[in-house]
C-alpha positions as CSV (number, residue, x, y, z in Angstrom):
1,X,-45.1,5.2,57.8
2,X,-43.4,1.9,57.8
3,X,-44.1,-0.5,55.7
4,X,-44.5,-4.0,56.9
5,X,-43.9,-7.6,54.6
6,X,-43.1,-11.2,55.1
7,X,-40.4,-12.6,53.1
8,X,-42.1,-14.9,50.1
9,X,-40.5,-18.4,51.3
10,X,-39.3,-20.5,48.5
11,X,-38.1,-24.1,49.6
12,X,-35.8,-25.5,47.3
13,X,-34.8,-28.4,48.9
14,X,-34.2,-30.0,52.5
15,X,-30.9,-27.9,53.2
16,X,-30.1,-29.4,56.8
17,X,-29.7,-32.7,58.7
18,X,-29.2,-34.0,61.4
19,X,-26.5,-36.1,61.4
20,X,-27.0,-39.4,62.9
21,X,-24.3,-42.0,64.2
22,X,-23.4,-45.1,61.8
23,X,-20.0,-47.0,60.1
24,X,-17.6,-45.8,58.0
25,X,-17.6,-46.8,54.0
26,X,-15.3,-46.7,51.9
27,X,-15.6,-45.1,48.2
28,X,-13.8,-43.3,45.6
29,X,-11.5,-40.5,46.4
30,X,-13.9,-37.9,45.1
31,X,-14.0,-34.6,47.2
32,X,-16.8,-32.6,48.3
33,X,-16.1,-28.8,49.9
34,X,-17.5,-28.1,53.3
35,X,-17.0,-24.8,55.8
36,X,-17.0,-25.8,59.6
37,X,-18.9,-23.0,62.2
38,X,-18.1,-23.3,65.9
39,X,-21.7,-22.1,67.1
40,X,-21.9,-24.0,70.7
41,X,-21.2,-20.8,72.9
42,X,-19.4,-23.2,75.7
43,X,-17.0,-24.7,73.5
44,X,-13.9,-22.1,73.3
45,X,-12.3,-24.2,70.4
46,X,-13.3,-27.1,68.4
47,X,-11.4,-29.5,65.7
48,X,-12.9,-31.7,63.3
49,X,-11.7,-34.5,62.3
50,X,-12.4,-37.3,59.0
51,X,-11.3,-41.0,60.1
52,X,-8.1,-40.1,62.0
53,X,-7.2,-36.9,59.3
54,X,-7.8,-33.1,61.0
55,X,-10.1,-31.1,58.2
56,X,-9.6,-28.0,59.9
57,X,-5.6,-26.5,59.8
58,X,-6.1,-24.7,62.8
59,X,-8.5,-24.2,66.0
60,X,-12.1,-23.2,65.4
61,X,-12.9,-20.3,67.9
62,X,-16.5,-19.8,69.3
63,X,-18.0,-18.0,66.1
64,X,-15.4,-18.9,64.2
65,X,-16.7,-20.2,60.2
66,X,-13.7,-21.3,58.3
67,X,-12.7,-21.4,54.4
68,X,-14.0,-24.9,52.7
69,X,-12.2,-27.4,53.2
70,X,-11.8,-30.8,51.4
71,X,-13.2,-34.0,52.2
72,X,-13.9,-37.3,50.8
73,X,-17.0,-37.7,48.9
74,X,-17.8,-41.4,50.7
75,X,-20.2,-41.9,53.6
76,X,-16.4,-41.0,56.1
77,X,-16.4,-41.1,59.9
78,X,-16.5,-37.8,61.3
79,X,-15.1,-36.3,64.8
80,X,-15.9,-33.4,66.4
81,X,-13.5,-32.6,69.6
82,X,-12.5,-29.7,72.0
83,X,-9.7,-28.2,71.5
84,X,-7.1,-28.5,73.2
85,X,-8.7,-31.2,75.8
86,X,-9.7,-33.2,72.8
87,X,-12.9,-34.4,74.8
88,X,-15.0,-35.9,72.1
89,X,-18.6,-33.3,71.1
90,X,-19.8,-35.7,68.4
91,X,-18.2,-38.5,67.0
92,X,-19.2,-41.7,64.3
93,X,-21.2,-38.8,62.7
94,X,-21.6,-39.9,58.8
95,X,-22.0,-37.0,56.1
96,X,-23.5,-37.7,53.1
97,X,-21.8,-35.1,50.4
98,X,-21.7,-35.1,46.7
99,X,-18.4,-34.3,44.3
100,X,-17.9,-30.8,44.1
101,X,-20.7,-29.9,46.2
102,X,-20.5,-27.6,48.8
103,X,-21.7,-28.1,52.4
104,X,-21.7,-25.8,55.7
105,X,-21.3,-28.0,58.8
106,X,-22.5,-26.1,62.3
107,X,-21.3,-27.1,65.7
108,X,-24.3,-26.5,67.6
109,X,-25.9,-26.7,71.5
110,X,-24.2,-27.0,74.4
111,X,-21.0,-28.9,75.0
112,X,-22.5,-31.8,76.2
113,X,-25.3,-32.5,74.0
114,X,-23.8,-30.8,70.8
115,X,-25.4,-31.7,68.3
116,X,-24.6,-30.8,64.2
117,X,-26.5,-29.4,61.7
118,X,-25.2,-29.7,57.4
119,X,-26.5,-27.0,55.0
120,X,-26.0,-27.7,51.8
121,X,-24.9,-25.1,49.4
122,X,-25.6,-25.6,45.8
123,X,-29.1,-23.3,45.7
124,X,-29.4,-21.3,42.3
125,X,-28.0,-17.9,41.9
126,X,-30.1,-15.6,43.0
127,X,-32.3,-13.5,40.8
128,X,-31.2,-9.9,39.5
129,X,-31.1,-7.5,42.4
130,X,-31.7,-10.0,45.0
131,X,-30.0,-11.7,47.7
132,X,-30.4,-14.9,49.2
133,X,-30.1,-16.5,52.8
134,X,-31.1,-19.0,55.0
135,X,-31.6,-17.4,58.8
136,X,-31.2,-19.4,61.9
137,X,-31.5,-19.8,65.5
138,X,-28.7,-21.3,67.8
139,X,-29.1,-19.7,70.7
140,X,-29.6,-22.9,73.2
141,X,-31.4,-21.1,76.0
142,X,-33.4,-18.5,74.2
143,X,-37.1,-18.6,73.6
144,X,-38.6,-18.5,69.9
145,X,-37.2,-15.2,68.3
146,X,-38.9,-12.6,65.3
147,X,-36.1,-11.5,63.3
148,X,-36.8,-7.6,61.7
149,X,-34.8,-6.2,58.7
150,X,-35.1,-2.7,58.3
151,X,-33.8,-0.5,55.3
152,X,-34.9,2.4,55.6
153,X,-38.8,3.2,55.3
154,X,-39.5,-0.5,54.7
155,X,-39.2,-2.9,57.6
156,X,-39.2,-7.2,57.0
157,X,-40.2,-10.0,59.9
158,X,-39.6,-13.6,59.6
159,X,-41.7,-14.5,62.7
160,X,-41.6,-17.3,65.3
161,X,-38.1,-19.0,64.8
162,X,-37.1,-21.6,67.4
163,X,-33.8,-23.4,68.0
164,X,-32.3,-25.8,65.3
165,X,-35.5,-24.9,63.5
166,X,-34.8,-26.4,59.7
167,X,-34.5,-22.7,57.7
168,X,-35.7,-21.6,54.4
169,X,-33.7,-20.4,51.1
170,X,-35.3,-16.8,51.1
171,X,-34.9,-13.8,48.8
172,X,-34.7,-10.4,49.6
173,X,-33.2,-7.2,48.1
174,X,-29.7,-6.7,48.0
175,X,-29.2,-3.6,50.5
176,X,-28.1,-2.5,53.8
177,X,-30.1,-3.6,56.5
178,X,-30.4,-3.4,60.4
179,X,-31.1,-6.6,61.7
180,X,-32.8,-7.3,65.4
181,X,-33.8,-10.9,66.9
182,X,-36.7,-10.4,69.5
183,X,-38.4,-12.4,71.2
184,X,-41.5,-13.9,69.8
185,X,-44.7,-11.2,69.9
186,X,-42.9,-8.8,71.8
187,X,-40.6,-5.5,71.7
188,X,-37.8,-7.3,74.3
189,X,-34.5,-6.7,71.4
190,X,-32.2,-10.0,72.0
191,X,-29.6,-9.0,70.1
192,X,-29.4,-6.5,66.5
193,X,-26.4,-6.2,64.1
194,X,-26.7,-2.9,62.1
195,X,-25.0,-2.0,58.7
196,X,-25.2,-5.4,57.6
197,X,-24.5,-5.5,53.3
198,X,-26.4,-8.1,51.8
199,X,-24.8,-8.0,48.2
200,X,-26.9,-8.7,45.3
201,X,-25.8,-11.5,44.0
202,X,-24.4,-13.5,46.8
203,X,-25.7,-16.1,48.9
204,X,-25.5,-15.5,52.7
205,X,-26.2,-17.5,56.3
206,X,-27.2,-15.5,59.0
207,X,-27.7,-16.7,62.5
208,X,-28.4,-15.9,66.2
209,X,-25.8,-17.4,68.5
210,X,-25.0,-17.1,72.6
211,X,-26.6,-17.5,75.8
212,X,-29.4,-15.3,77.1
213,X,-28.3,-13.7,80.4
214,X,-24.6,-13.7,79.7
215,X,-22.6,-10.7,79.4
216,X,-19.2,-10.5,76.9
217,X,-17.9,-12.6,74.2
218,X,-21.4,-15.3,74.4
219,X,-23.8,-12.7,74.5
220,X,-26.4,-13.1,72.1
221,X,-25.0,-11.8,68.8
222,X,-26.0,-12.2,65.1
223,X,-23.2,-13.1,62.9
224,X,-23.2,-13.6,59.0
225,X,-21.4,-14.9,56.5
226,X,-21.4,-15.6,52.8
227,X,-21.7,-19.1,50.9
228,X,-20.4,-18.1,47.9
């Protein structure tokens, strides 16, 4: 028989914003680290830009999570374009980031209403023979989604996640799992990643991207990565 658990939430502090348009400020020339996600399924490529200076050294494909990067520490203009049309996503965005702290910054919605989310990355290790995450939903046009690990006889749900919804630092044990997003109270599979190694140890983000409906490369898909 399969045993059935929710994950014991522990909120450690508010780990994403919504970044709002204001003026540039100057500062000291302090860096903070940040990693850059592409996850707007109609935006094939996207740059980022501080003031007039491209973060990024290359395009960021749909999906694509990069290395961090440096930026200044100081309330800084940000950009967010297409590439290569350079059409403007988000721009006059102002981060908040610390000195040597380190920050995920998502590219989210649809093209013309993207919208960004900042994580920040700075949560304490995680305890012995544990993992932790943060779990989201980015999937514009899909309803509310329960997301079940599995690992062998035991099976996990972290029910009832909509889109953008603010996630949780969570802790679970550092295995192999099978992963599935479905849709909220029912059996109807959205997308499932299988195999996935969730290191003890390490601190991952997992998230559901695409577009309901859609067939090929923005298909709903689940896609991970580690913060540290």
């Amino acid at each position: 028989m399969r045993k059935t658990e929710k994950i014991s939430i522990t909120i450690l502090f508010i780990s994403f914003l919504i970044i709002s348009c204001a003026k540039d400020n100057t500062g000291s020339n302090a860096t903070a680290n940040i990693m850059l996600v592409n996850a707007s399924p109609d935006v094939a490529f996207v740059d980022a830009f501080s003031g007039t200076t491209q973060i990024n050294p290359s395009a960021i494909p749909y999906g694509g999570v990069t290395e961090y990067l440096s930026v200044p520490t100081e309330n800084k203009v940000f950009t967010f374009k297409e590439n290569p049309s350079a059409a403007t996503l988000c721009s006059n965005s102002t981060f908040n980031v610390s000195e040597n702290k380190k920050y995920t910054i998502f590219i989210t919605d649809y093209a013309s209403q993207a919208k960004i989310l900042q994580q920040e990355n700075n949560s304490p290790a995680p305890a012995s023979g544990k993992t932790n995450f943060r779990i989201m939903h980015l999937s514009p046009n899909t309803a509310a989604v329960d997301f079940i690990f599995r690992s062998g006889a035991d099976s996990i749900a972290i029910s009832n996640k909509t889109f953008r919804q603010t996630p949780d630092l969570l802790a679970i044990d550092g295995k192999t799992y099978d992963i599935r997003a479905k849709l909220t109270g029912t059996q109807t599979v959205v997308a499932q990643i299988n195999n996935v190694s969730l290191n003890s140890g390490k601190v991952y983000t997992l998230f559901l991207k695409g577009l309901s409906g859609t067939p090929g490369a923005t298909a709903p898909a689940i896609q991970f990565f580690a913060n540290n």
